[in-house]
N, C-alpha and C positions, 0 to 999 in steps of 0.2 A: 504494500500500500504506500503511494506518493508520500502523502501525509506523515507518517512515522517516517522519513527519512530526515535524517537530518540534515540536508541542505533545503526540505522545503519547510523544517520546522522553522530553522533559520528567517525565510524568506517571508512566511507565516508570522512570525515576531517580529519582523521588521513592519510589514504589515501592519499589524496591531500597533505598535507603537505612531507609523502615521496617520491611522485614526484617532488617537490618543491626544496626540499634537494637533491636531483640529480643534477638538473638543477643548482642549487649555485655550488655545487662540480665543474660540470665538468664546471663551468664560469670559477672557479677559479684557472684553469691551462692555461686560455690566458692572451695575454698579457695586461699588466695594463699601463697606458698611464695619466704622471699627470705634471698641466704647476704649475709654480708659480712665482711671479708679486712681487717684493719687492722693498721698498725703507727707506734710513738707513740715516741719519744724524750723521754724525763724529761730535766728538767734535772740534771746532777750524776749522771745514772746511768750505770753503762758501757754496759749492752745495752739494746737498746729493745726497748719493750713490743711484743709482737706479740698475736694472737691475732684469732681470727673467730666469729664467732655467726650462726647460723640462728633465722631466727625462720618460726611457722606462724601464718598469719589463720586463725580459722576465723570466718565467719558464722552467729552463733547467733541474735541481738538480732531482725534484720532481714529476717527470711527474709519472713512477712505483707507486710513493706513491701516486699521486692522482686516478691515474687507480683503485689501491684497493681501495680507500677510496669508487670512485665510483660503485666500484660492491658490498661493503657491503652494502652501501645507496641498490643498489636495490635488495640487499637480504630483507634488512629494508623494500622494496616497495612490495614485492612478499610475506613477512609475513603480512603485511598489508594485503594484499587482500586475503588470506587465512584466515585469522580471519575474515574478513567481509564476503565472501564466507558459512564461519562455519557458524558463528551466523545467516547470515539470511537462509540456513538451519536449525537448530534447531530453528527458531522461525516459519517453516513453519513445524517443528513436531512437534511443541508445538501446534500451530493453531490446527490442526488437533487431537489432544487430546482432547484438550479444544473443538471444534463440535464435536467431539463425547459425551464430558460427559455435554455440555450443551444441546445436544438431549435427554439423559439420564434422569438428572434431571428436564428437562422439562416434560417428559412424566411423572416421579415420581409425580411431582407438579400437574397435571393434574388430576392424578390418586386423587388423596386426594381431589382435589376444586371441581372432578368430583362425586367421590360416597363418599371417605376417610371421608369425614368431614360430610357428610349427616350420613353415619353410625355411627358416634358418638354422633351426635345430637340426630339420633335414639336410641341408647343404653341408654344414658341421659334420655330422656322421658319414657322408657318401664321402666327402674328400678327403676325411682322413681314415675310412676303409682304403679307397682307391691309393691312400698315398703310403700307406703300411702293404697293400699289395703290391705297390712296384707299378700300377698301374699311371700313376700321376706323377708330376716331377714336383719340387718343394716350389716353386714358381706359381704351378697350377693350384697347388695347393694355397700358397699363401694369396692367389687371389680367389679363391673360394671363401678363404675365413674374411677377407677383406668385405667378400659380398655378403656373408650373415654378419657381419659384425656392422655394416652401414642400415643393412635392414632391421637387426635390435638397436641399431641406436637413433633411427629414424621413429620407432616406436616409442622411445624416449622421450624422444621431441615433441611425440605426438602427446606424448602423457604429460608434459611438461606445459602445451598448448593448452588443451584440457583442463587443466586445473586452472592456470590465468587465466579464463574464460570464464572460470565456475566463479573463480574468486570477482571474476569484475558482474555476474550475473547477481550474486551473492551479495555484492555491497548495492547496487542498483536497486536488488530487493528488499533491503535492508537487514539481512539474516544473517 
């Protein structure tokens, strides 16, 4: 699933966070509303000064400027979600890549655990009967073991393909 990966949790977050900054913006063109409670002792006086005041913001000056401020915010929101949009598009062409060439290299790997590596077990054994019977020269021979030993080690590669495949299929899916 897209979502549990963590680059679109990521993208997700970031997300959230430009709706978030919207939402502060546009608080911060009402009005602000604040008391305060004080009490002062004069020097030489008997009773101390008390007393509190209320004061009211209102935003008059900057209302235009907040306006822009809040439509850049949701340009900010609207590029967020077109990155997140992308990516989890390209990770669902990557997906799709990646089953392709882990069907690919599957069948490869098959091919070899299926005959690949019997036939080189094979070639092993005929050329070194034929070369213990006098049949073969050590020439013939050493390009026999040449040719099983390029065929296990192409299945190597194959195995080695295979798993970087699994491992990039694997993190794509997030498992």
């Amino acid at each position: 699933n897209d979502s549990l990966h963590p680059e679109i949790r990521l993208l997700d977050q970031n997300l959230k966070i430009a709706e978030a900054n919207i939402e502060v913006q546009k608080n911060s063109n009402k009005p602000e509303f604040s008391t305060r409670l004080f009490s002062q002792r004069l020097w030489g006086a008997k009773d101390p000064l008390s007393g509190f005041s209320v004061s009211v913001q209102i935003p008059i000056f900057n209302v235009s400027a907040n306006k822009n401020a809040v439509k850049v915010l949701q340009t900010d929101k609207l590029i967020a979600e077109k990155q997140m949009q992308y990516q989890q598009q390209m990770m669902q062409t990557d997906k799709n890549i990646i089953v392709a060439q882990l069907d690919k290299t599957l069948a490869l790997l098959n091919f070899y655990e299926g005959s690949g590596l019997k036939q080189a077990n094979e070639i092993i054994k005929a050329a070194t009967l034929s070369y213990k019977a006098g049949e073969s020269s050590f020439a013939d021979l050493s390009q026999l073991m040449g040719d099983a030993i390029d065929i296990q080690k192409n299945y190597l590669d194959a195995l080695n393909q295979y798993n970087q495949v699994l491992i990039q299929y694997n993190y794509l899916n997030n498992i």
